[in-house]
C-alpha positions, 0 to 999 in steps of 0.5 A: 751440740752435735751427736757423736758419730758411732763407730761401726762394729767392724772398726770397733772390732778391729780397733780391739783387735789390735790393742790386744795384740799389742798386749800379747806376750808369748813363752818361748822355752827350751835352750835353743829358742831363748837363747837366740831370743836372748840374742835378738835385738829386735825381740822385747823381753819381759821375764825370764826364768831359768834353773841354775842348770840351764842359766850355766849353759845359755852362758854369756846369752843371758847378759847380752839379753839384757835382762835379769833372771829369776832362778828357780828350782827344777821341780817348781819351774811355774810358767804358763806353758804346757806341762809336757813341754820340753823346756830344758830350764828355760822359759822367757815371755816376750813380746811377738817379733813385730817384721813390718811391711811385706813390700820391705821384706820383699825388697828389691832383690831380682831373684828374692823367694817368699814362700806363701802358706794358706791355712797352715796351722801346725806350729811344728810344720811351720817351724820346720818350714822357717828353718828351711826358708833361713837355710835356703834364704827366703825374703819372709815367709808369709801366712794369713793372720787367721788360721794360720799357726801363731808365734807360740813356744812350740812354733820356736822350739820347732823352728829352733832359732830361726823364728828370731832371724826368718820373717814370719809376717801374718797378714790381714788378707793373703789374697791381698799379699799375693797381689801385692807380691805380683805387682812387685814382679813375684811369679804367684806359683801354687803347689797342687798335686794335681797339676798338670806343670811340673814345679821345674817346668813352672819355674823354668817360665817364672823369671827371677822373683818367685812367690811360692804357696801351698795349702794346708796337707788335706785340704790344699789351698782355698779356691780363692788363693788357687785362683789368684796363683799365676800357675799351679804345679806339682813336686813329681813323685815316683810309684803310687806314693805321692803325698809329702808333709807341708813341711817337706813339700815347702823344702823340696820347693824352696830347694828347687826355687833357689837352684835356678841362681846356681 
């Protein structure tokens, strides 16, 4: 009889990997975020638990959910989040939003936006970066599976709302994603604020398709991302003070990005 072929560590590994995100479930809280989970969809709802207080104002959401709530009273409010969470009443466990594939997400569009993040992990500055990338209509904004902020609570309280509407895709390898967004026609533009080109001068000779990435605040970007950006640039700034927020770097850059089809 033949022996069995064993697997090596890393399929082993990965396989694992993979059950247990397929296991994972997240709380979402507060009135914003479960409502419009409730209102999605896409997203797989498990339990939700509400006081009478916020079940009254997420109104006609719940039923549209399609899932039944267990009222509880506000002082025994026992769900898995942190203690000083803002929930306002309300919390459900879901699964994560499941975006697909980056090359659907990009699309066709001659003038689609995706905004790249490298090393990001602070759920509140993501969650600020996906309201702005729905305001000013990203395709997806995308960010490497590893050291990157996961879809928790706060990430879409944060984000308040936008996380159920906004690709969110966590890729294996961002290198890879940034190659393939440059074989699908995307300008690889990288935001460092020691760049000689100024980000308008670096849209300008960028053509339609613009994949932006910045760095952790810090930090910045890894060698390895920097070096598969096409042109690297900088948001100009006025007097010695010139160090913006992730987040608010990402939406002066998305702003400037979606300017050009005006």
């Amino acid at each position: 009889m033949k022996k069995p072929v064993k697997k090596p560590k890393w399929v082993i590994e990965k396989e694992k990997a993979r059950r247990e995100a397929g296991q994972a479930t997240v709380w979402l809280f507060g009135l914003h975020a479960v409502r419009d989970a409730l209102l999605n969809p896409a997203r797989e709802k498990l339990r939700l638990v509400v006081t009478k207080n916020a079940l009254d104002r997420l109104g006609d959401a719940v039923g549209q959910g399609g899932i039944e709530p267990e009222i509880v009273d506000p002082r025994k409010f026992d769900v898995p989040i942190d203690p000083a969470s803002v929930h306002q009443g309300a919390a459900l466990e879901a699964k994560p939003l499941d975006w697909g594939k980056l090359r659907d997400l990009a699309g066709k569009d001659e003038a689609a936006v995706v905004l790249c993040l490298d090393r990001v992990t602070d759920p509140h500055n993501v969650g600020a970066i996906l309201r702005s990338a729905e305001v000013f209509g990203a395709r997806a904004v995308v960010a490497p599976a590893r050291h990157s902020a996961p879809e928790t609570g706060a990430l879409a309280k944060s984000a308040s709302g936008a996380l159920e509407r906004q690709p969110y895709l966590r890729v294996g390898n961002l290198s890879a994603a940034l190659d393939e967004l440059r074989e699908a026609g995307f300008r690889l533009v990288g935001l460092d604020g020691e760049a000689e080109a100024t980000l308008a001068e670096a849209l300008a000779d960028a053509g339609h398709r613009v994949a932006l990435v910045l760095g952790a605040e810090g930090p910045g970007m890894r060698e390895k991302t920097r070096e598969t950006c096409d042109i690297l640039a900088r948001i100009p700034y006025s007097g010695d003070f010139g160090s913006l927020n992730v987040s608010n770097a990402a939406a002066v850059s998305l702003y400037a990005a979606m300017s050009r089809k005006t």
